[in-house]
PADOTI-858117 format. One line per field, with one value per residue (C-alpha): residue number from 1; x, y, z; residue in three letters. Coordinates in pm, whole numbers, plus 50000, padded with zeros to 5 digits. Example, Ala and Ser with C-alpha at 12.3 -4.5 7.8 and 13.67 -1.06 7.14 Angstrom:
2
k	1,2
c1	51230,51367
c2	49550,49894
c3	50780,50714
r	Ala,Ser
! end
This chain:
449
k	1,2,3,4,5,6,7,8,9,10,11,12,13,14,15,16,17,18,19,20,21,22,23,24,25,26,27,28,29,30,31,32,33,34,35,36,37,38,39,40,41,42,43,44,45,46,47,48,49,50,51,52,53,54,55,56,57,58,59,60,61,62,63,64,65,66,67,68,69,70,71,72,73,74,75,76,77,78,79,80,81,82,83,84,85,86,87,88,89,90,91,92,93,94,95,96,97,98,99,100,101,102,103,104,105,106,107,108,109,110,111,112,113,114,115,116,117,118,119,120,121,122,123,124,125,126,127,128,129,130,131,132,133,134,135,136,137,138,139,140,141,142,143,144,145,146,147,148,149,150,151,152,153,154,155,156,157,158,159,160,161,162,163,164,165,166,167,168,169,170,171,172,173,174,175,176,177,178,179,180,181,182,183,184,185,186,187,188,189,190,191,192,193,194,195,196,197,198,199,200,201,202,203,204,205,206,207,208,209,210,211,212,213,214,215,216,217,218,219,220,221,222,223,224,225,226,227,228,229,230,231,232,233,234,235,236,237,238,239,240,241,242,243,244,245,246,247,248,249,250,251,252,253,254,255,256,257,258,259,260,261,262,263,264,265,266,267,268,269,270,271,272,273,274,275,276,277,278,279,280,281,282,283,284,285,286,287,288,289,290,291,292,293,294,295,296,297,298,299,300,301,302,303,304,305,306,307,308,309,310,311,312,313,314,315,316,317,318,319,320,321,322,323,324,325,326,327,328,329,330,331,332,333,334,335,336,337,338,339,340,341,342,343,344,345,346,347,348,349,350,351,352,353,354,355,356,357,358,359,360,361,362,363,364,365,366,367,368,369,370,371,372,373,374,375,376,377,378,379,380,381,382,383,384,385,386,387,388,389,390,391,392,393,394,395,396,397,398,399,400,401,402,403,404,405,406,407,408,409,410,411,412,413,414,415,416,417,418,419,420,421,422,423,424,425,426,427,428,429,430,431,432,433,434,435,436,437,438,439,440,441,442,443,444,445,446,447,448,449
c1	19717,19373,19255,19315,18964,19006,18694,18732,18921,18748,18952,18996,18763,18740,18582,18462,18718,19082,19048,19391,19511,19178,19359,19703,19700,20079,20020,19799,19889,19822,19813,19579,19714,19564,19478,19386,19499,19771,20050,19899,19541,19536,19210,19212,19139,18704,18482,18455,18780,18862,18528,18568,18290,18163,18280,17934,17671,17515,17899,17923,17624,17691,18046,17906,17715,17987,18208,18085,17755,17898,17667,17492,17257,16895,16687,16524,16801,17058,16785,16681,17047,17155,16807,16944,17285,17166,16937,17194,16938,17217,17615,17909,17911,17488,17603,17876,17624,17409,17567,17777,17538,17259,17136,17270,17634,17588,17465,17730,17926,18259,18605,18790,19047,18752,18574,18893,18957,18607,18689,18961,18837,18502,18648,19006,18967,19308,19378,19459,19861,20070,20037,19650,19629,19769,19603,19253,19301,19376,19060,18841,19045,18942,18605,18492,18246,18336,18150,18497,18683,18489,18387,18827,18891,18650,18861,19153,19252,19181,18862,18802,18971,18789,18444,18551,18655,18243,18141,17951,18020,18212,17973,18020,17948,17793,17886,17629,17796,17985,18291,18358,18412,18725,19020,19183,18865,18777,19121,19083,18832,18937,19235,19045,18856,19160,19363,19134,18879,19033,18884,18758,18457,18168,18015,17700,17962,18165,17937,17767,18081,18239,17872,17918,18241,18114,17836,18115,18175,18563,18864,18865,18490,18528,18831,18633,18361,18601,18823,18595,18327,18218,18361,18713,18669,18564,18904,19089,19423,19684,19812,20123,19892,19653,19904,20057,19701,19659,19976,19844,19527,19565,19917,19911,20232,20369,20532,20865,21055,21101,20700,20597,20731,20701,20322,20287,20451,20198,19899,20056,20107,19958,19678,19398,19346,19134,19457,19701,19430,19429,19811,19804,19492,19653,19993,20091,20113,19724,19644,19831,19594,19365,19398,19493,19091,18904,18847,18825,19076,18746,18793,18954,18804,18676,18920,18871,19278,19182,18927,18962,18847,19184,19350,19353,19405,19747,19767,19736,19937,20226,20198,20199,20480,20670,20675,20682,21022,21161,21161,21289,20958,20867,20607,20242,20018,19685,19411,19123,18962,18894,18855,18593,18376,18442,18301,18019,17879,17700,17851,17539,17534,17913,17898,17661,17672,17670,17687,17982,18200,18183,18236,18112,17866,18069,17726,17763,18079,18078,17763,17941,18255,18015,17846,18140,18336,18101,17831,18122,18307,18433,18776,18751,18756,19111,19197,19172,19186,19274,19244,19018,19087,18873,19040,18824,18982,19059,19257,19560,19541,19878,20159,20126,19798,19942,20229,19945,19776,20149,20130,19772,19816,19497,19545,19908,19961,19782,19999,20337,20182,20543,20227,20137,19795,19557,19500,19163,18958,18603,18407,18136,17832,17524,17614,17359,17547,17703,18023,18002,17900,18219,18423,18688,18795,19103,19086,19388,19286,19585,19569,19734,19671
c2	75159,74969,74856,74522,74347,74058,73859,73610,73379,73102,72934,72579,72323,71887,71790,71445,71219,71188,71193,71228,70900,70735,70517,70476,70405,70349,69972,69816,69630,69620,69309,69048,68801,68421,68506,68162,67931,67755,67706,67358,67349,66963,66747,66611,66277,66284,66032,65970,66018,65670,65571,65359,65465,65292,65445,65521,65808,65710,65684,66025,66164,65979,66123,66448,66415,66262,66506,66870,66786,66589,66319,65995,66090,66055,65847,66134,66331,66057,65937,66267,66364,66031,65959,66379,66229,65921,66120,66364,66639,66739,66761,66726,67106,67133,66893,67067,67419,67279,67150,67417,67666,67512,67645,67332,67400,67770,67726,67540,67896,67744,67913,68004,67722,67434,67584,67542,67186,67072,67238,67053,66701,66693,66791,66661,66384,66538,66821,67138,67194,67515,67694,67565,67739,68061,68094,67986,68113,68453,68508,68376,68674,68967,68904,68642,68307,67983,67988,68103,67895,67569,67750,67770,67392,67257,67350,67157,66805,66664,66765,66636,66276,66251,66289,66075,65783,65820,65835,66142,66510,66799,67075,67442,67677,68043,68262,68440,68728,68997,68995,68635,68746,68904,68880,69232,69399,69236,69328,69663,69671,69509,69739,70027,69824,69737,70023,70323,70195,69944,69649,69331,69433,69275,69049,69300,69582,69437,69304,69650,69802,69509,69574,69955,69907,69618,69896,70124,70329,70476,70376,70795,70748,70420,70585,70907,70702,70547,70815,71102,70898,71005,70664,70800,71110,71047,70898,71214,71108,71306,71402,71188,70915,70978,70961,70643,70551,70700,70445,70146,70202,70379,70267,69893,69952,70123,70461,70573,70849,71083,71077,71042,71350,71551,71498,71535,71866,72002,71890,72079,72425,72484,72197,72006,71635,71623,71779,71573,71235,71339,71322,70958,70868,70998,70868,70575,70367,70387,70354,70041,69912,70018,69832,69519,69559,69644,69962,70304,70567,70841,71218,71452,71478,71871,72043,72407,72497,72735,72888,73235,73069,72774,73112,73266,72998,72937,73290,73325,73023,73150,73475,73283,73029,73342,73508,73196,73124,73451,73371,73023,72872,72524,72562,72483,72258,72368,72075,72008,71807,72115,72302,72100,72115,72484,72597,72361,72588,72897,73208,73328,73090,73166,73529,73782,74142,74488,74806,74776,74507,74179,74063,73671,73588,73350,73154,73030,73050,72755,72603,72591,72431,72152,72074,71974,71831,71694,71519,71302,71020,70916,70926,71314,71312,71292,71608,71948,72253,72599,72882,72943,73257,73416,73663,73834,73885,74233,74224,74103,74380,74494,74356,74625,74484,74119,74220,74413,74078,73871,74110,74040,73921,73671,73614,73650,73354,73114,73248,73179,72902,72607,72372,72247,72444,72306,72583,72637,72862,72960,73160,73399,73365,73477,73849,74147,74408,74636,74470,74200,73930,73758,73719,73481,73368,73269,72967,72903,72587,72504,72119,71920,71550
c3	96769,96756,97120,97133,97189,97394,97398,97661,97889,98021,98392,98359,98331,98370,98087,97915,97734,97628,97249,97172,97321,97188,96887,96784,96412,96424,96636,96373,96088,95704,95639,95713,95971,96037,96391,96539,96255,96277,96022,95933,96064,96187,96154,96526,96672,96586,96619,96228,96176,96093,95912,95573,95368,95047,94743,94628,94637,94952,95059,94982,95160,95469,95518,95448,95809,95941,95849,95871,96090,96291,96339,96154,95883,95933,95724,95533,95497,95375,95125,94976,94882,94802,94520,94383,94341,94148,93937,93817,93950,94254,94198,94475,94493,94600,94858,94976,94957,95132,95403,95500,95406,95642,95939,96189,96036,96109,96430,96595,96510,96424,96415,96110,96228,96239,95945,95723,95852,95787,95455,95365,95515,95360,95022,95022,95295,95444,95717,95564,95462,95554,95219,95213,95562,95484,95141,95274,95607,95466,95302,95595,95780,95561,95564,95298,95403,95393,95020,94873,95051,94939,94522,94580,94669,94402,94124,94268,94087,94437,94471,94130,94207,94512,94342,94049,94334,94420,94103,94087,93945,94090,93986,94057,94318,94202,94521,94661,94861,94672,94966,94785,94447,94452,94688,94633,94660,94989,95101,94999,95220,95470,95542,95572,95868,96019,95994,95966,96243,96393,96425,96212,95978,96038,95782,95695,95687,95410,95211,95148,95080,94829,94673,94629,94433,94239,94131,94024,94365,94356,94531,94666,94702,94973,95150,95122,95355,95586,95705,95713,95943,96204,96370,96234,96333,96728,96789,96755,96625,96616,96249,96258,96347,96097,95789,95939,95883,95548,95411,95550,95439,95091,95074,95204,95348,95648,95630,95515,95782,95518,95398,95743,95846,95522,95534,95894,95850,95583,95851,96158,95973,95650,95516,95585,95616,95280,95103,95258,95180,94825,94779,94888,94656,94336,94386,94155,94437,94513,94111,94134,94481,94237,93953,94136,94300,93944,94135,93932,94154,94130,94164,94434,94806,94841,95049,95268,95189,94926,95180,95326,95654,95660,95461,95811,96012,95846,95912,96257,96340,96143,96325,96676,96595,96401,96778,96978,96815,96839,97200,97182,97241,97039,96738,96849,96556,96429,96506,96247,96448,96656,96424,96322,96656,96691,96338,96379,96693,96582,96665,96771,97053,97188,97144,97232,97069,97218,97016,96822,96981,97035,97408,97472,97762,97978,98018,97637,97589,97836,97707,97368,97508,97703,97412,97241,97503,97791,97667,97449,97612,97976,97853,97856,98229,98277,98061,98171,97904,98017,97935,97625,97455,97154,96952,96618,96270,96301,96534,96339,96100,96225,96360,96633,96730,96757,96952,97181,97200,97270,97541,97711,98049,97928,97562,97610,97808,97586,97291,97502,97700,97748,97767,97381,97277,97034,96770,96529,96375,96426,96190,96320,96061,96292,96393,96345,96396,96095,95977,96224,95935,95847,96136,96235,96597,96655,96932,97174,97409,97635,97711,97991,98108
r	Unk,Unk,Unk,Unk,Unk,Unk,Unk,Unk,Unk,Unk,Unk,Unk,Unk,Unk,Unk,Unk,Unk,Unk,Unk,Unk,Unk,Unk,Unk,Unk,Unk,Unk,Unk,Unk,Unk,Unk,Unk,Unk,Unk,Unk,Unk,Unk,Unk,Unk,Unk,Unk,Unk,Unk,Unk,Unk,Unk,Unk,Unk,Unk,Unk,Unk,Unk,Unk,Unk,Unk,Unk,Unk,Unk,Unk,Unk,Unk,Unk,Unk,Unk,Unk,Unk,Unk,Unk,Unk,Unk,Unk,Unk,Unk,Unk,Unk,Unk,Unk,Unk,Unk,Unk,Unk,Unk,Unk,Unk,Unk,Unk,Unk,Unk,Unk,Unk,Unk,Unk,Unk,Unk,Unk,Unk,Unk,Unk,Unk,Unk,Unk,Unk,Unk,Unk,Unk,Unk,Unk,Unk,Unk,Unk,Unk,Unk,Unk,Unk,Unk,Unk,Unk,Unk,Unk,Unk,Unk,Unk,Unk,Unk,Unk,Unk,Unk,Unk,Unk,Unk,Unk,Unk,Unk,Unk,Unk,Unk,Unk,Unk,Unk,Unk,Unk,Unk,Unk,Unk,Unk,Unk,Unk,Unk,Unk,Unk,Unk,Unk,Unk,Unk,Unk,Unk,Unk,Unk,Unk,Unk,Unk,Unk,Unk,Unk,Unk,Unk,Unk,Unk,Unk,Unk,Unk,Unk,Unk,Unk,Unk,Unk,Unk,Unk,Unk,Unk,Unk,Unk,Unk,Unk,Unk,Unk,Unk,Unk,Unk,Unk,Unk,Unk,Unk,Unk,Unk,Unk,Unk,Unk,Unk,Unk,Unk,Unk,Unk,Unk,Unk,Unk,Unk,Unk,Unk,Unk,Unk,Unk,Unk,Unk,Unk,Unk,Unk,Unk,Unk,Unk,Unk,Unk,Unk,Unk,Unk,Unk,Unk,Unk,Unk,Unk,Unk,Unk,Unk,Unk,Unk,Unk,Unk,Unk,Unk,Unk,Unk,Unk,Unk,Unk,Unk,Unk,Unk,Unk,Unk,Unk,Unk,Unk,Unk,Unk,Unk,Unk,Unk,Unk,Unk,Unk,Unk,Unk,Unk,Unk,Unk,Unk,Unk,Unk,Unk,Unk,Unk,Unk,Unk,Unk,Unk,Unk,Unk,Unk,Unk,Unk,Unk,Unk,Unk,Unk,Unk,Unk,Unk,Unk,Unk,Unk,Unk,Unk,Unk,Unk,Unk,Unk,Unk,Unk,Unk,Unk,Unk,Unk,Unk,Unk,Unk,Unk,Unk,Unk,Unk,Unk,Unk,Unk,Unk,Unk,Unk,Unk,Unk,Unk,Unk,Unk,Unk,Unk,Unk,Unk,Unk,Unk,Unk,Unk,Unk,Unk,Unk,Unk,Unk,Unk,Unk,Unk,Unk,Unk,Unk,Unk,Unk,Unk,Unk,Unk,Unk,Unk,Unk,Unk,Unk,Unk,Unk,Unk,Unk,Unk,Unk,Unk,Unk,Unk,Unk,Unk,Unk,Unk,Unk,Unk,Unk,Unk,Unk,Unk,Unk,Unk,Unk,Unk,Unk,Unk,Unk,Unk,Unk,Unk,Unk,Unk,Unk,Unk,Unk,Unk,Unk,Unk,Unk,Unk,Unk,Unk,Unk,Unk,Unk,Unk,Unk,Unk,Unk,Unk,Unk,Unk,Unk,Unk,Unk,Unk,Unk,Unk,Unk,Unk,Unk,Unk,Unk,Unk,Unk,Unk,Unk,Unk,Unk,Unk,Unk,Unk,Unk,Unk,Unk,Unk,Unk,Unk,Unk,Unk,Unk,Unk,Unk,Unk,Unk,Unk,Unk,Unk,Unk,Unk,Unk,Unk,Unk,Unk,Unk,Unk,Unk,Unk,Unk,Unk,Unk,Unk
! end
């Protein structure tokens, strides 16, 4: 029987932040919702409100101030739009551009609510309707400027009326931000904001990605660029969170029980998150998103599943769970995430070699763990992780040898830990020694909160 070669056990240690409690994916939702808008956005009591303005150009222009500025139009102002108007040189939609679009309406920062009634009163003279509301609001929601909502309303027979009643033309607005041009790509967008980060995306944000697909980047390509970030990535979901995520995103829907646990299934014991992603972006359901978007679906994420390296972490943890549930223990989950931070630490810097075995240096070994884990967040302070064990390749060569290692009073106990372990796989790619190349570590972290 081969010595078992038990590298290392490290005592327990308080380290920085509580990733896995960082995000719940399953609490946010996939569709946009008119936060702060009100079934039927109502005009209010202004100061204008009740103003009777001459059915002429100047007429126009002077409601215009009233209306989205807020104030009587100076002399300049009034005259230089009003002369543009008369001359045919200026339509109602420059007016309409140009008054939202200026740097006073800006300024007074207005909510989505009082944007959409100034909307509707300065191009309607009405306060916005229910259906109005939820179509308009919808889109000021996801991420697109008021341009949309205004290049939107000027089409309508209303608009059209309204502008005949002055006598002057309705003109047309060309939008100037790609997030305006197209509803289901913005959305498309917009859910993986919501759903895959969390939060409302920022104007700059979704205009550069809305660009990118308008210049032919994928459907697999933008996902691809959401949920491998490394802003994904630092909230640590668990797996079950992060397909939840993966249908409202991808999907646009929420998950079904069966999926949800079929796919959550294939992450805890035998494939990566790229694998599992790829399933959802070449599903019919996701060529449909799609198509409704103008997006091309693009090609496969690169995946480590056919990888000797994920070969032998499905391995291992089929070994461990095979044991733990001879003796009526519950089935412990392999973690990419840590997998992840261990395999991006050079062995060289954990281990340290002598003749022909490996043995670690407890000095790195704990450096290693504090650079993944301390210098992160606060939230890691509450978690304590205990022990770590290190075990190389070889030493699974036999079942004797893993029932040698079961038996470890050090290794052991991680392996039959009643706590749930996180499980990964490190490979060794910096030893010197003969043979020592192209070894594997299996990593047992027991964690407790």
């Amino acid at each position: 029987m081969k010595k078992a070669r038990v590298l290392s056990i490290l005592s327990s240690a308080v380290i920085a932040a509580g990733w896995l409690s960082a995000f719940n994916c399953t609490a946010a939702s996939y569709e946009p919702a008119v936060s702060g808008i009100s079934s039927a956005v109502n005009v209010g009591a202004g100061k204008y409100d009740n103003v009777k303005y001459p059915k002429n150009t100047k007429g126009f222009v002077t409601r215009m101030y009233n209306i989205v500025l807020d104030r009587d139009p100076d002399e300049k102002g009034l005259k230089t739009w009003t002369t543009r108007l008369n001359n045919k040189t200026a339509s109602a939609s420059d007016i309409i551009t140009g008054f939202f679009f200026s740097d006073e309406y800006k300024g007074k920062k207005k909510s989505n609510s009082d944007m959409l009634r100034d909307c509707y009163k300065a191009m309607l003279d009405r306060a916005p309707d229910a259906a109005g509301t939820k179509l308009w609001g919808n889109r000021f929601e996801i991420g697109m400027s008021i341009q949309a909502v205004c290049k939107g309303i000027l089409g309508s027979n209303e608009f059209k009326s309204l502008c005949a009643a002055y006598g002057i033309k309705p003109g047309n607005i060309n939008l100037m931000y790609a997030r305006d041009e197209n509803y289901e790509r913005t959305y498309f967008v917009y859910r993986l904001y919501k759903n895959c980060l969390g939060r409302t995306p920022d104007a700059t944000g979704i205009e550069n990605w809305c660009k990118s697909i308008k210049g032919g980047k994928t459907g697999s390509g933008i996902v691809q660029g959401f949920i491998f970030s490394k802003e994904y990535k630092g909230k640590h979901v668990s797996n079950a969170e992060f397909v939840d995520m993966l249908y409202r995103t991808i999907l646009g829907r929420g998950p079904d029980k069966t999926g949800l646990n079929t796919w959550t299934s294939k992450l805890n014991y035998t494939n990566t998150r790229e694998f599992v992603t790829n399933g959802f972006l070449f599903s019919a359901e996701f060529k449909g998103q799609c198509a409704k978007a103008g997006i091309k679906v693009g090609n496969k994420l690169g995946t480590k599943d056919n990888t000797e390296e994920w070969k032998f972490n499905i391995a291992v943890l089929k070994a461990i769970n095979d044991k733990r549930t001879s003796v009526h223990l519950s089935k412990i989950a392999t973690s990419q995430d840590v997998l992840e931070n261990v395999t991006n630490i050079r062995a060289k810097d954990m281990l340290q070699l002598w003749s022909d075995e490996l043995r670690p240096n407890e000095t790195t070994v704990k450096s290693f763990l504090d650079g993944i884990f301390l210098n992160k967040s606060a939230k890691y302070k509450s978690w304590t992780y205990s022990p770590l064990a290190l075990m190389s390749k070889f030493e699974l060569d036999t079942s004797e040898t893993f029932s040698s290692l079961w038996a470890a009073p050090e290794f052991g106990s991680a392996l039959r830990s009643n706590t749930y372990p996180v499980f990964a796989i490190s490979k060794a790619t910096n030893g010197t020694g003969p043979g020592h190349s192209n070894y594997y570590y299996a990593v047992i972290i027991d964690i407790k909160k």
